[in-house]
C-alpha positions in Angstrom: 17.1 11.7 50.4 16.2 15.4 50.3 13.1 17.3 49.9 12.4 18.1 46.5 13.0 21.8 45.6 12.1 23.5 42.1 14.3 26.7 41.5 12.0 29.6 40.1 14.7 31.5 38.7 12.8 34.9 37.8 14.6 36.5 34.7 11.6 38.3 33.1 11.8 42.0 34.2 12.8 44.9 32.3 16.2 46.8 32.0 15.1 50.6 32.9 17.7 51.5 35.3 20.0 50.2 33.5 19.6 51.9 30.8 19.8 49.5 28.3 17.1 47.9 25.9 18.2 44.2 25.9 17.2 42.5 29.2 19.6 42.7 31.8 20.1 38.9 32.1 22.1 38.7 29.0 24.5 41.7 30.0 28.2 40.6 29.7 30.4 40.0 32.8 33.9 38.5 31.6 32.3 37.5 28.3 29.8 35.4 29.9 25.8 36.5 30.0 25.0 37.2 33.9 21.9 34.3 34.0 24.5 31.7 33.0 26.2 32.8 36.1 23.1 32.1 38.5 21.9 29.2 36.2 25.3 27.5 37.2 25.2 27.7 40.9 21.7 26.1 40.9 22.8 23.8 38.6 25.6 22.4 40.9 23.8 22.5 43.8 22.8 19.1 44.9 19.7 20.0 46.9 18.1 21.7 43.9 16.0 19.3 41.8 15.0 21.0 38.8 15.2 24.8 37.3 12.5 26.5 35.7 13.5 30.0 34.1 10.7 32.9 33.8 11.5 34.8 30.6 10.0 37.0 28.2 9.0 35.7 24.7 12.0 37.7 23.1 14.6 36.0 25.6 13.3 32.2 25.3 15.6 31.5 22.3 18.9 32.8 23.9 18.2 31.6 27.7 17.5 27.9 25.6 20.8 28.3 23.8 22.7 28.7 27.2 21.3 26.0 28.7 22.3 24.0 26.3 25.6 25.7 25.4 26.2 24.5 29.5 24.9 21.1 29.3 22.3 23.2 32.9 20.3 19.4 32.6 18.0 20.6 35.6 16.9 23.5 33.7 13.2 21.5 32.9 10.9 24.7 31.8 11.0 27.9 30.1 8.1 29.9 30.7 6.4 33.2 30.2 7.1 35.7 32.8 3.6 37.9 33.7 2.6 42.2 33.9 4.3 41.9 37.6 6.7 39.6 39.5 4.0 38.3 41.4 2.2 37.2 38.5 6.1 36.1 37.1 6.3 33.6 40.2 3.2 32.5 40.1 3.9 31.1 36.5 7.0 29.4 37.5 5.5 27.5 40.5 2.5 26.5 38.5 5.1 24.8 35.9 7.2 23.1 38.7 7.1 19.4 38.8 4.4 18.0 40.9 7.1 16.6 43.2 7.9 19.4 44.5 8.1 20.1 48.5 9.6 23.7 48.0 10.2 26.2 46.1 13.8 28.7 45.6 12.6 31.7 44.2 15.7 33.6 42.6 16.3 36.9 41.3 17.9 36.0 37.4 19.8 38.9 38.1 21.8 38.2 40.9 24.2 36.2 39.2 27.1 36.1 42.0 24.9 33.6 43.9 27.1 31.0 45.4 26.2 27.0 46.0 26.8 26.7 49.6 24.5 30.3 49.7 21.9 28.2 48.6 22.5 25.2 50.5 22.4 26.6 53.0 18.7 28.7 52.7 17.3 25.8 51.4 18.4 23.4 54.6 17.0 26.6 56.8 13.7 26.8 55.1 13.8 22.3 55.3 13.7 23.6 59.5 11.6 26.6 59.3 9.4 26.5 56.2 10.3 29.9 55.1 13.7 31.3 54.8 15.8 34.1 53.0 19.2 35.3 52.8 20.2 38.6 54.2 22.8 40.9 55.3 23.5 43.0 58.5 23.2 47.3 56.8 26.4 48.5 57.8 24.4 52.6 57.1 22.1 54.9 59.7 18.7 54.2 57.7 16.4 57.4 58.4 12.3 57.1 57.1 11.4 60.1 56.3 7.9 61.6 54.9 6.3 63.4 52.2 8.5 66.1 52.4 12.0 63.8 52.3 11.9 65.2 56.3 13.3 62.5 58.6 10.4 61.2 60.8 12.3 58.5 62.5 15.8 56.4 63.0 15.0 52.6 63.3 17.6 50.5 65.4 20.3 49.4 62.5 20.6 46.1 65.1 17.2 45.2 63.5 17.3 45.8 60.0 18.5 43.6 57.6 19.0 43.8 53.7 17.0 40.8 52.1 18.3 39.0 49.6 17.4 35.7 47.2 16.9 32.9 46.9 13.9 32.7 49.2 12.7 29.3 49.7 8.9 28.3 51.3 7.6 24.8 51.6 5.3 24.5 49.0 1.8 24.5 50.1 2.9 27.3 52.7 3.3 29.3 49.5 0.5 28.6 47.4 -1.5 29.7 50.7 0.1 32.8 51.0 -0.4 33.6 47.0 -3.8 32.9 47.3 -4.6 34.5 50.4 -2.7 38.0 49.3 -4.9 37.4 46.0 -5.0 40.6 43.6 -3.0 42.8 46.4 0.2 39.9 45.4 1.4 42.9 43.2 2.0 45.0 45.8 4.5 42.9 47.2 8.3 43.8 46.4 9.4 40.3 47.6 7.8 37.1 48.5 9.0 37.0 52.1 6.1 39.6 52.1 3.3 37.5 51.3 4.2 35.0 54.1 4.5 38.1 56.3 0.9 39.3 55.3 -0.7 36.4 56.6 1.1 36.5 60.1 3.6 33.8 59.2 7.4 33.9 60.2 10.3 34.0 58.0 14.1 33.4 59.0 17.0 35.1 57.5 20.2 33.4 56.8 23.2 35.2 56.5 24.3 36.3 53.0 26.9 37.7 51.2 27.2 41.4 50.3 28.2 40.1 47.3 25.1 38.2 46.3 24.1 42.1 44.7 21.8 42.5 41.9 22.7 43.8 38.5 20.3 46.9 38.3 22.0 49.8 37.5 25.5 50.2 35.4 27.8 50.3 38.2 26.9 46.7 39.8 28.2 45.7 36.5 31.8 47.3 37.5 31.1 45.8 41.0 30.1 41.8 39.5 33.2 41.7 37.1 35.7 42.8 40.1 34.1 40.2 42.2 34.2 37.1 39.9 38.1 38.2 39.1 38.6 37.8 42.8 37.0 34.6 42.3 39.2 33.4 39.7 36.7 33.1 36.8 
């Protein structure tokens, strides 16, 4: 028998760049809401124990009415999403059953998530203790300063675009949270926090269609894909 892993599936963040007032997770790709999308994949993957959704207050009723709409039976908690991510994940983990060994922490809006994508972070974090997918960047990244003058060209060989789920065994996590403290909001991902304390993190290979729904044209991007997919 597996590890037991509780999916925080992150769904409470705003809609600015997309230009839209309704959260993002409900947006429409082939007449389906995008979250039902990522709730499905977890949902059917075997290694995933239970689901808990971070949502705002405004969103509860409608995430609640797809889950059962979809008969998502792993789907255990709805809970209140925080002022920051970091504060969003927090709340998720703190609501996961107490059986829990590890924790999948998912973007709500990255809806083109496959099963065997998170098999197979999960079964690499079960090795490593803290894994993430990612993809090779096929484009010459510059950094550049102030001034949006190029400083310096880092080796493409070494950079990777990171992706979710990331999954951490569970006390590794609640280490890293606590040890990163206020500064937790600072942190764009949560690979970061296990980074801040020295700790390693693997990266599995992903798909470059795992995107995330942000602006309007990854909406363009998701409905080509899932017709390619046959949905």
């Amino acid at each position: 028998m597996s590890a037991y892993v509780s999916a925080v599936i992150v769904a409470a963040g705003g809609s600015v760049r997309m230009g839209i007032t309704d959260s993002k997770q409900f947006i429409p790709l082939l007449s389906h809401p995008a979250i039902e999308y990522t709730l499905n994949a977890f949902q059917k993957c075997y290694l995933i124990k239970e689901i808990i959704v971070v949502c705002r207050e405004q969103d509860k009723e409608r995430i609640q009415s797809i889950v059962d709409e979809n008969g998502l039976s792993k789907v255990s908690r709805l809970v209140l999403g925080g002022a920051s991510r970091a504060e969003s994940v927090r709340n998720g983990i703190e609501a996961a059953n107490k059986n829990a060994k590890y924790f999948a922490i998912h973007d709500g809006a990255r809806p083109l998530i496959t099963v065997e994508e998170i098999e197979r972070v999960v079964e690499a974090a079960f090795e490593t203790g803290a894994a993430t997918l990612g993809t090779s960047v096929t484009d010459t990244i510059k950094i550049v300063d102030g001034f949006n003058k190029i400083e310096s060209t880092p080796l493409r060989s070494q950079l990777r675009a990171v992706q979710t789920p990331q999954v951490f065994e569970k006390d590794l996590y609640k280490f890293a949270l606590e040890n990163a403290g206020d500064n937790a909001i600072n942190f764009t991902d949560d690979c970061a926090l296990i980074e801040s304390m020295g700790g390693e993190v693997e990266v599995v290979k992903g798909s470059k269609e795992n995107i995330k729904l942000t602006t309007p044209i990854d909406v363009i991007i998701a409905e080509s894909i899932l017709k390619s997919r046959n949905f």
